[in-house]
N, C-alpha and C positions, 0 to 999 in steps of 0.2 A: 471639332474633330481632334484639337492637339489635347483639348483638356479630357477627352476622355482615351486616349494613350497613354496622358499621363498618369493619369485615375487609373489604368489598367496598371500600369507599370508599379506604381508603389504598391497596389493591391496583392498583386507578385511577388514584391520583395519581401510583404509583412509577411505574406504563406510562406516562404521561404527561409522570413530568420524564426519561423514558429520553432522547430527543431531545436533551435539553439536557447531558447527562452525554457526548455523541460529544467524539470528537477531531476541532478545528477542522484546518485544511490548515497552518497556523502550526505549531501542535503538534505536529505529524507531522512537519513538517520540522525540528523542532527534535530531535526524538526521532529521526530516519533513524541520524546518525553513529552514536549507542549501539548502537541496535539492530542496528546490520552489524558491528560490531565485538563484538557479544558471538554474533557468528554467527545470530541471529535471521531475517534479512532477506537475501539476496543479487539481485544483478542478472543477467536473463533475457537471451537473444537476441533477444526481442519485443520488448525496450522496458522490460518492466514489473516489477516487485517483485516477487519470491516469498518464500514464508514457509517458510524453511529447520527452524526449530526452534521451535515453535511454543510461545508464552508472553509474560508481559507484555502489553504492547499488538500487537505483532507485526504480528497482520492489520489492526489499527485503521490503525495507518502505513500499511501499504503497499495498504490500499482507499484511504485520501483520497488519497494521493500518484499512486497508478496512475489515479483518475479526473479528477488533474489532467494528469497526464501523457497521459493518451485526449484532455484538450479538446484537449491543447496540438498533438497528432498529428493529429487532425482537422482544424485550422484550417491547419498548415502543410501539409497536406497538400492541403488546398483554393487556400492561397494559390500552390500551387506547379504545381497540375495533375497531382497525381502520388495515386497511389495510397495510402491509410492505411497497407498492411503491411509499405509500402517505407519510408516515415519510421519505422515502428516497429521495423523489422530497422537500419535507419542509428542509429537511437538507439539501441537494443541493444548494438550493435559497439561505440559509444563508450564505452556505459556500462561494459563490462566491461572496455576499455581503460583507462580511468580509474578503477577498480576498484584500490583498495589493497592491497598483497599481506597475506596470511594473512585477507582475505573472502573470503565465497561467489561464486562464480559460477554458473551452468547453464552446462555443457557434452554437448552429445547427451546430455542428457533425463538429468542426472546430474550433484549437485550437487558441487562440488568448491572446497577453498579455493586462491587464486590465489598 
């Protein structure tokens, strides 16, 4: 009976420091360059990250970056009078413009290196 209170008890704490184990929005961006470059990660027509090849932290990056990237679209989107999926498709465009060759891109719903 005490070994498995104690089994509960650390099972508990692991759920509990999970929180603490994320990747901060710092980290993520410090991680982006790798991870597009070992083809992980490429840039969407939306705006947002996708996870090309999926390993390491991959999704970790491109969730904290994609929901900094969502505040950053809604707010200019607000400041500007303009619709969220048109800042997101303007950012998109750039992003794959500026997109280094031999990364991912999406193109028509199919990933492709540039």
């Amino acid at each position: 009976m005490r070994m498995s209170i104690r089994m509960g008890g650390l099972l508990l704490a692991l759920m509990m420091s999970l929180p603490a184990l994320a990747m901060s929005l710092n980290e993520a961006m410090s991680a982006l360059p790798a991870a597009k470059a070992a083809g992980q990660l490429g840039e969407q027509p939306n705006g947002y990250l996708g996870v090309v090849n999926p390993g390491g932290n991959a999704a970790e990056i491109a969730s904290q970056i994609n929901q900094a990237r969502r505040n950053e679209y809604q707010k200019l989107a607000k400041e500007n009078g303009i619709q969220q999926r048109d800042v997101e498709s303007m950012a998109g465009k750039k992003a794959i413009e500026r997109t280094a060759s031999g990364q991912y891109i999406m193109l028509n719903g199919v990933w492709m290196k540039k």
